[in-house]
C-alpha positions in Angstrom: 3.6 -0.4 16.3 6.8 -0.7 14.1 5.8 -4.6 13.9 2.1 -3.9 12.9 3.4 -1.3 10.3 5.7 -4.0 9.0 3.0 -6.9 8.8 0.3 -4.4 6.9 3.1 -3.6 4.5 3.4 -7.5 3.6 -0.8 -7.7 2.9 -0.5 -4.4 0.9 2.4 -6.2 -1.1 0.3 -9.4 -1.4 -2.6 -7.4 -2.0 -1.4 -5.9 -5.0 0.4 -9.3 -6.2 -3.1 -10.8 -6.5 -4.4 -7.4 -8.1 -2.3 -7.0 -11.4 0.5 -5.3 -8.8 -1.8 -2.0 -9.1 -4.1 -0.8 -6.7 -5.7 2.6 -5.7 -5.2 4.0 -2.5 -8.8 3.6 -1.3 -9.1 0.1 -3.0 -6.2 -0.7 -0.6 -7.8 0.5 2.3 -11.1 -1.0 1.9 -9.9 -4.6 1.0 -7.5 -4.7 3.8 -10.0 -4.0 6.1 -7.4 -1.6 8.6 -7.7 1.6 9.4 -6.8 4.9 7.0 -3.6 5.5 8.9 -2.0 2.9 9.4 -2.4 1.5 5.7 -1.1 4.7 5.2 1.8 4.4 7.5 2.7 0.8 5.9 2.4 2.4 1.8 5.2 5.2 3.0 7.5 2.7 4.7 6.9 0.1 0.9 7.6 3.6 -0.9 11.1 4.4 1.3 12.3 0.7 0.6 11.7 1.0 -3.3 9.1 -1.7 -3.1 6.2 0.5 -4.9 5.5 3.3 -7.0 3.4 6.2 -6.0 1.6 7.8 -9.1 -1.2 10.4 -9.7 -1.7 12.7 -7.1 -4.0 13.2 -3.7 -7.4 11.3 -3.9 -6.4 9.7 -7.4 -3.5 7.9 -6.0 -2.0 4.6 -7.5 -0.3 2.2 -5.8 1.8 0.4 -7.7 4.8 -2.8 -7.1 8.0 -1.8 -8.1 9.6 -3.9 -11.0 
């Protein structure tokens, strides 16, 4: 699972290269094509590293690459 985690993170991070480095959470989700959690388990482990910024709050949230 760790593995899986890891390789989601690296589309999230090309996924937001290719979209201005900003994303929504739900934008994420749906142009990834995997499943709630584990795009969610793959954003905490970007946001631990210091590879993104989380702003706004709940439903509204932003995704952003870290500078």
């Amino acid at each position: 699972m760790i593995t899986k985690i890891g390789l989601v993170a690296g589309e999230i991070w090309e996924y937001l290269e290719m979209n201005n480095n900003t994303a929504d959470m739900d934008e994420i989700i749906q142009g990834l094509g995997h499943g709630r959690d584990l795009v969610l388990m793959s954003i905490g482990w970007l946001s631990r590293e210091s590879h993104i910024l989380l702003e706004g709050e709940d439903a509204n949230l932003t995704i952003k690459l870290s500078s």
